[in-house]
N, C-alpha and C positions, 0 to 999 in steps of 0.2 A: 408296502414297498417290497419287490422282487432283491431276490438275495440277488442277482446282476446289477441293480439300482443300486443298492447299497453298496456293493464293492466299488461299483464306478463312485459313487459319493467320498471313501474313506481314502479309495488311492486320490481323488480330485483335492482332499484337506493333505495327506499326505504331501504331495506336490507343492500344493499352497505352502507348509511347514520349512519345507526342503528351499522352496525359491529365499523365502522370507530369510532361514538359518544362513544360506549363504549369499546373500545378496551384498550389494554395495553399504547400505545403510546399514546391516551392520555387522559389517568389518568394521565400517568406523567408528561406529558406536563403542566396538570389543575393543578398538585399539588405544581409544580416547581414555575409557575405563584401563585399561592396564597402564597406560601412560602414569593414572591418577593415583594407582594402588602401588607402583614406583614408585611415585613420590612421596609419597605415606610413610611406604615401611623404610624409603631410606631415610627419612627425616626421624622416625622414629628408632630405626637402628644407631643414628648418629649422636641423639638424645641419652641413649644409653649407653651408650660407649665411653662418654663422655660427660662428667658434669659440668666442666666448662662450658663445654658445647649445648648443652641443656639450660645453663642459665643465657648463653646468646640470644637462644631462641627466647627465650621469655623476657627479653631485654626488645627483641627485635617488635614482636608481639605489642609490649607497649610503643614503641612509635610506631607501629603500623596503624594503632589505634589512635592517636595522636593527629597522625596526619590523615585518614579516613574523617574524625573530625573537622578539619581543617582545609577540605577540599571544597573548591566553590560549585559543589553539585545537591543535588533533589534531596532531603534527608529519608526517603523511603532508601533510597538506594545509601546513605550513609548505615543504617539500620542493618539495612540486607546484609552487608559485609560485615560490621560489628559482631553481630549474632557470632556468624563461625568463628572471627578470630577472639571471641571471647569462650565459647565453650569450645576450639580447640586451638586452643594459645597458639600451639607451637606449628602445626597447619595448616590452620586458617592462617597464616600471619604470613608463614611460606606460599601459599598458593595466590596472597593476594599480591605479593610484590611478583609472581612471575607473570599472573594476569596481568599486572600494572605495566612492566615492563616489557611491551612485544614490539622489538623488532619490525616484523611486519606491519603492525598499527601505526605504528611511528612513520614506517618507510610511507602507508598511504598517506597519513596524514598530512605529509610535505608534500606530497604531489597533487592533492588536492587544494594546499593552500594556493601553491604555486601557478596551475588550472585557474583557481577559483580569481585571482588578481586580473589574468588576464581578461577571461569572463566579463566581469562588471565592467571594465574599461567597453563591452558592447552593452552594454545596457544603460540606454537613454533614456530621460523620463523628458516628455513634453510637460513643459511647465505648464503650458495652457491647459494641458489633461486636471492636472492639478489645480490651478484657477479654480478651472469649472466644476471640478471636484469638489471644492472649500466652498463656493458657492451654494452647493445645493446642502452639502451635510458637513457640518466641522467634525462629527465624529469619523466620518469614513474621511477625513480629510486625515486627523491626527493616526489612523489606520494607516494611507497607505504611507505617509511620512514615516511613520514604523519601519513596514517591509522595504522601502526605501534605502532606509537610513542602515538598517542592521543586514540587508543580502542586496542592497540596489536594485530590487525587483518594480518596475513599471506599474502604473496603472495605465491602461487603455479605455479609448472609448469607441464608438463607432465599428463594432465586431457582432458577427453575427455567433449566434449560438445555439444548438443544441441541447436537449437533456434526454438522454434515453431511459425508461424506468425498467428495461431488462435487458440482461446481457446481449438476451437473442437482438434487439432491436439495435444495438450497437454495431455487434456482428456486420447484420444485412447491410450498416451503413458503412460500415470497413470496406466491405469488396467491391461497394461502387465506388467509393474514392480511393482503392488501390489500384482498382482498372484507368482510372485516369491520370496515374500519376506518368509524367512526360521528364522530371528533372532526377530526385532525388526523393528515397522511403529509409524513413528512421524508426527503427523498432526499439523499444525498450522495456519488458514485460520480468516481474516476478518470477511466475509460474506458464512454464510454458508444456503441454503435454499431447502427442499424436494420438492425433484423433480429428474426427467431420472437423470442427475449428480450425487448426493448425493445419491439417494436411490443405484444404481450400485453401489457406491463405498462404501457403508455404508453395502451391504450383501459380497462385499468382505474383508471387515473388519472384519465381524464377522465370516467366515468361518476359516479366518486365525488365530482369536482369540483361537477360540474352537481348531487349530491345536496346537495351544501352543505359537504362538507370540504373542510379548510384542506389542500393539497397546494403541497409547495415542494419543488422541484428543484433542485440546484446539481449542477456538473458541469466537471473542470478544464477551462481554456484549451487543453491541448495536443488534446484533441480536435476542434477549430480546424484541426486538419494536416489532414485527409482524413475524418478519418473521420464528422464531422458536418458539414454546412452551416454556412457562417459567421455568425451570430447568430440558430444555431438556436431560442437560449431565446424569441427575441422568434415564433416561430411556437409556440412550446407555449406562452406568454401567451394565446393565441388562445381556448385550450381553457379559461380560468377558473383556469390552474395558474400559479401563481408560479416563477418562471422566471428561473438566472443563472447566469453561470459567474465561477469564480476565476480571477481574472488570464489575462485571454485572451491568447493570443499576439499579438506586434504584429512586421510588419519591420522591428526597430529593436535595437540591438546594446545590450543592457540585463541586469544580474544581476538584475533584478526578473523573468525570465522562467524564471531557475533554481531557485527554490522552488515546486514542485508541490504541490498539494492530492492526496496520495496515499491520502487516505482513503476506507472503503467502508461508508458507514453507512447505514441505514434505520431508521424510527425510525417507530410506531406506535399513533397514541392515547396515548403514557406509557406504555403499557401490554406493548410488545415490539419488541426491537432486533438488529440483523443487524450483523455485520461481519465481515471473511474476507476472502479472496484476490479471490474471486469479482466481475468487474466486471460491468457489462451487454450484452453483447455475445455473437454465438451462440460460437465459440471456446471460450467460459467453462463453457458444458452442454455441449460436443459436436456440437453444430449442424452447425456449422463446423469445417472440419481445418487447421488450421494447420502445426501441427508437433507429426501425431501425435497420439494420446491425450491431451487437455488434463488433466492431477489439478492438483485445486484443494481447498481446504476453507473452511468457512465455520462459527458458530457463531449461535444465538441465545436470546438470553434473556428474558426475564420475568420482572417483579418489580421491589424497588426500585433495582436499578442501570441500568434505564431512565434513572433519574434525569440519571446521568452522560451516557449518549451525547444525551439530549434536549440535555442544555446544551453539551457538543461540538458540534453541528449546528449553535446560534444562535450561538455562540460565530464559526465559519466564514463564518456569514451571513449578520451583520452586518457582518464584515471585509471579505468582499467586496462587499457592498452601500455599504460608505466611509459605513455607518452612526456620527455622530458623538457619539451620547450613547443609551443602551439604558435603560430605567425598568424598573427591579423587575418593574413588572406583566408585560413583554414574556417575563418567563421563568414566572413567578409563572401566567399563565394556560394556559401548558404543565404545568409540574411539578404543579398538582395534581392532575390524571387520574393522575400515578405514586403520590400519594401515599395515594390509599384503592384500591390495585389490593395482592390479594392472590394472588399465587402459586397455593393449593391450589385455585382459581376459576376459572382460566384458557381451561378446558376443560370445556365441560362435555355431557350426552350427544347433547343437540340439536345443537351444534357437530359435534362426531367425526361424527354422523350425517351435517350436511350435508357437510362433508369428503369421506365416502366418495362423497356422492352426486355430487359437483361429479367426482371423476374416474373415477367411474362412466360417465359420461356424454361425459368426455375419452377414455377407448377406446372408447365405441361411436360416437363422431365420426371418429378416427383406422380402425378396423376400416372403416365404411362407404366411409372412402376408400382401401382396401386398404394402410395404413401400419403393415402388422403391426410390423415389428422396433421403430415407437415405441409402439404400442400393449402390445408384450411390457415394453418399457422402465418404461412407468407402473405397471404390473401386479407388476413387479418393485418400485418403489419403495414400493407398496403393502403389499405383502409382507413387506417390509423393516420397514416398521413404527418408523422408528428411533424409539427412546425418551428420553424427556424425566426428566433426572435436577434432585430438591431436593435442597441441602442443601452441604455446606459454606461454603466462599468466596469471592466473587469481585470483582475491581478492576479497571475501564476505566480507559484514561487514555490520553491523547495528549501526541504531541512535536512540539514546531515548530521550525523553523532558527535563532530569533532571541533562544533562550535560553541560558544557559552546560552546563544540565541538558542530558547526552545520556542522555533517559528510557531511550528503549527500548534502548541499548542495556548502560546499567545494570540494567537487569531481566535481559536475557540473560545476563548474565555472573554475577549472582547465581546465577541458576540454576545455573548451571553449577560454580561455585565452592563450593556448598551440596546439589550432589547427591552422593549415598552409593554407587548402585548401576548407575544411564546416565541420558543424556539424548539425546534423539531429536530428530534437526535436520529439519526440509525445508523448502528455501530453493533460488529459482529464479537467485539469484546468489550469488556467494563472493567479496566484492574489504576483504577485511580492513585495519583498521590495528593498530600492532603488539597493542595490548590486548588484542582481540577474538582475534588468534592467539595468545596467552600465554593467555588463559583460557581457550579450547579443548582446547591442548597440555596445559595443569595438570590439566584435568580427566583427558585419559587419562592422565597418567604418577601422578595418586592409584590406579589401578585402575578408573576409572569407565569403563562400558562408552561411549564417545561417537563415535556414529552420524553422519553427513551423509549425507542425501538430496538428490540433485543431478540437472537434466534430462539428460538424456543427446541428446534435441533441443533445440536450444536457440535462443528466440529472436532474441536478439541474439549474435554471433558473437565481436563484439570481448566482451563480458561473459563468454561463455564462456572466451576467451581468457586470458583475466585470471585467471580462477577456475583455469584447468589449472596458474597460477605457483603458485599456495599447494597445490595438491597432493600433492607430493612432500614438503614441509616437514610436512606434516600427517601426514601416511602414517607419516614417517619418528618420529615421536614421539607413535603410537599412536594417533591418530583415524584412524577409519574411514568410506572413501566411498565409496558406491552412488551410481548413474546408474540414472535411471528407462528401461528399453531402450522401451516404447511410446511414449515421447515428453516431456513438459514439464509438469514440474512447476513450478508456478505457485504452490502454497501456500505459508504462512508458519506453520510449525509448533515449540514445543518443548515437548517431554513429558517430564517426569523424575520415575523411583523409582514410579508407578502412584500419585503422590500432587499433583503439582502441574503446568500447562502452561498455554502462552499460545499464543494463537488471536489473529490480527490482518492488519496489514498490512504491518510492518514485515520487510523483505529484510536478510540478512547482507551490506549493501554502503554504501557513503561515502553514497549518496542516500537511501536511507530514514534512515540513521540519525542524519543531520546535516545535510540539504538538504533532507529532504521535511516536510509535513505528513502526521504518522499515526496511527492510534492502533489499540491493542490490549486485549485482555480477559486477565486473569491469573487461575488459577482454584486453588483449594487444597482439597482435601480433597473434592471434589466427583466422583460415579460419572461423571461424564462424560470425566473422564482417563481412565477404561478404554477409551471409545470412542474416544478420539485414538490410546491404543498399537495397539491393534486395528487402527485403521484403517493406523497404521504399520507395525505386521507384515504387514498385506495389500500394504501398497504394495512391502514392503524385498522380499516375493517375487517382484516381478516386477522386478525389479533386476538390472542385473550390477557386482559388486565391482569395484572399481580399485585395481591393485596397485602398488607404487613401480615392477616391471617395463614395467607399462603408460605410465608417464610417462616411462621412460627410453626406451620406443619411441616416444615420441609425436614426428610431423615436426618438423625440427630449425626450420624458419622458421614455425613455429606456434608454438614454443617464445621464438624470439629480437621474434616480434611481441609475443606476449602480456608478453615482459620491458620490451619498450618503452612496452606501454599500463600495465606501473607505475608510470613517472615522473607520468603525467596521472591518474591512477584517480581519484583525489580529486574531481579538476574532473568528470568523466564526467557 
């Protein structure tokens, strides 16, 4: 390397240093930390000041531990909090009554409840759907009576569906059905970041705008860290698009910033709805290399379970808008485009034609700029042809932090507890409480074949970490774990018996399943479970097995970290 190389390299980490020291992320990271070290030395200055004051606290410390007890929640998460306010009385005890008590937690959760009533009052369940449901399986029958009964969530039949087994494949099918949208585009994504993804769909947003569609965007807070402009929305207002994020990050030491909007929906006329792993960002097609091979999957449907994800969307986006009273009509002039839209219609041959024509036209733009290998990529997807299956049943539904209902991950576990012959995991984290590893264990020791697909790259370190504890426990009482060797599995998959499986957002860890907002699609009897195992037989071969030998060689201080980020997993 030329001393010019090198100085370009040391000023380019330089730079790198400089952006990172003063970036958004963390200021607030410095801020949050100083908030905390406040709170410390003055709880401990007041401790000494005073010995009255010092027995309060060790008075307070016992009911704090009393009532942690005594709360109707997960006892990992009892544990989690115990720990500090045991080895430190006097602030753990203080810091949990001020996490306990937020204002702004409080404020959303009245406006969600308040949302969430009028909500259900649109949520119809055709009893007949139901009939014919009981008819074929009692179990998926006492299923969706569950989702039903605890969120009023529908079962549907007669919907057509999709399954895409890569981001990329979702993508492509995004921007034919954002070109056709004539009414109304609902956006609601995690992670959203500029770049080939976004910037496409962000000049199709605004084309469609300026024709006269309603286009609404929402987009979490934590994308606030780096990866967008800080109140990005107010520059995509610019373009005629409705524009807002949930719960934006603030420097301020708050549980109101611990509930993510983890969900990924799109939403289409009434008429067709997306959700999957898959966020907005290149990483998620391959764009971009992150860590490796991105596999993701995503699903979409057609038909009247629109229904559900239309009113999911408004549901989120009125709550983040501190909307305080919602009129019938506001759902009422969404939901009827779902309700004269007929499935066997959806498609028809002037469409497929324009389709083929629109990426006809995408490889000889790509060829002209010598982009063979994406040009072979479209030609492949082209190719591929994936197919659009009618016919059995399907139920959306979403989980929010602020209910006793842990939805999704009662659904998993159903699963699991009600399959006959395997169930197919892939899941980009593993930080279980004990349930979730009792119902996994029970399933292999009935005989059920039970699979986990797991990154073998992995984004987060410490999450990886976590996940190598329950390995050996799993291994050792019959589930079985694969590691994706190309890199990072991202989707949220489960497939059992070639007859039922859910497609969504929700991760096998303490944050999707009890901190985040999420939601998922559950499908029964529908040929599109062939395309999920399928897709999982293609993934489990590029896999390498992890044996109980592998964990007994795995470094011993990998070993005693990851045991130590079990006391916290909860909180994480």
């Amino acid at each position: 390397m030329s001393q010019g190389q090198y100085k370009k390299k040391v000023n380019k980490k330089l730079r790198g240093m400089l952006r990172l020291f003063f970036s958004r992320t963390t200021i607030i990271f410095v801020a949050v930390f100083l908030q905390v070290c406040i709170m410390f030395y003055t709880i401990q200055w007041l401790s000494d000041y005073s010995t009255f004051v010092n027995y309060g606290f060790l008075l307070l410390g016992v009911l704090v531990a009393i009532h942690i007890m005594g709360t109707n929640t997960n006892s990992s998460f009892k544990m989690a909090w115990l720990v500090p306010v045991l080895l430190f009385p006097i602030f753990g005890s203080v810091f949990y009554v001020f996490m306990y008590n937020q204002f702004d937690t409080y404020s959303m959760k009245k406006r969600l409840e308040k949302i969430e009533r009028k909500v259900q009052r649109e949520f119809t369940q055709d009893r007949g759907v139901l009939e014919a449901l009981k008819n074929q399986s009692g179990g998926e029958y006492g299923l969706a009576e569950y989702l039903h009964n605890v969120g009023r969530f529908p079962a549907y039949r007669n919907c057509r569906m999709k399954f895409f087994p890569l981001g990329e494949d979702k993508y492509q099918e995004m921007l034919v059905q954002l070109k056709q949208a004539k009414h109304f585009i609902f956006l609601e994504y995690f992670i959203v970041s500029e770049g080939q993804m976004w910037d496409s769909i962000l000049e199709i947003l605004k084309e469609k705008a300026a024709e006269g569609v309603e286009v609404r965007f929402m987009y979490d807070g934590m994308c606030s860290l780096g990866l967008l402009p800080y109140g990005y929305y107010k520059k995509i207002r610019r373009y005629g698009i409705q524009a807002t994020t949930f719960s934006q990050l603030k420097p301020a030491l708050s549980s109101y910033q611990n509930n993510r909007d983890h969900r990924k929906i799109l939403v289409i006329d009434g008429r067709v709805a997306f959700t999957g792993g898959v966020n907005l960002a290149d990483e998620y097609i391959n764009e971009y290399e992150r860590f490796g091979h991105w596999k993701d999957t995503a699903i979409m449907v057609e038909g009247p379970a629109v229904r559900s994800f239309t009113l999911m969307f408004l549901k989120m986006w009125n709550v983040a808008n501190k909307v305080k009273d919602v009129p019938h009509e506001e759902f009422e002039r969404y939901l009827r485009y779902t309700e004269g839209y007929a499935c066997n219609n959806a498609l028809t041959k002037e469409n497929i034609d324009d389709i083929d024509t629109e990426e006809e036209r995408a490889i000889e733009m790509l060829l002209e700029e010598s982009q063979i290998e994406k040009a072979i990529r479209v030609q492949e997807r082209m190719a591929a042809h994936i197919p659009a299956h009618t016919g059995g049943f399907v139920i959306p539904y979403s989980d929010d932090p602020f209910t006793d209902e842990r939805i999704g991950k009662q659904v998993y576990i159903d699963i699991l507890n009600r399959a006959r012959h395997y169930v197919h995991i892939m899941t980009p984290y593993l930080i279980l409480d004990d349930e979730m590893a009792a119902a996994l264990t029970y399933s292999a020791k009935r005989g059920v074949e039970t699979v986990i697909i797991m990154p073998h790259i992995p984004d987060k370190m410490y999450a990886y970490l976590l996940a190598r504890t329950y390995y050996k426990d799993l291994l050792e009482n019959g589930v079985k774990i694969y590691e994706y060797t190309p890199g990072f599995v991202h989707a949220k998959v489960f497939v059992s018996d070639d007859i039922r499986g859910v497609v969504g957002t929700s991760n096998l860890d303490f944050r999707s399943l009890y901190l985040h907002f999420e939601c998922c699609m559950y499908i029964y009897n529908n040929d599109v479970v062939f395309d999920m195992e399928a897709d999982y037989q293609n993934t489990l071969a590029k896999c390498q097995q992890i044996t109980i030998e592998d964990c007994e060689k795995y470094p011993f201080m990998k070993k005693v970290a990851g045991r130590l980020l079990r006391f916290v997993a909860p909180l994480m």
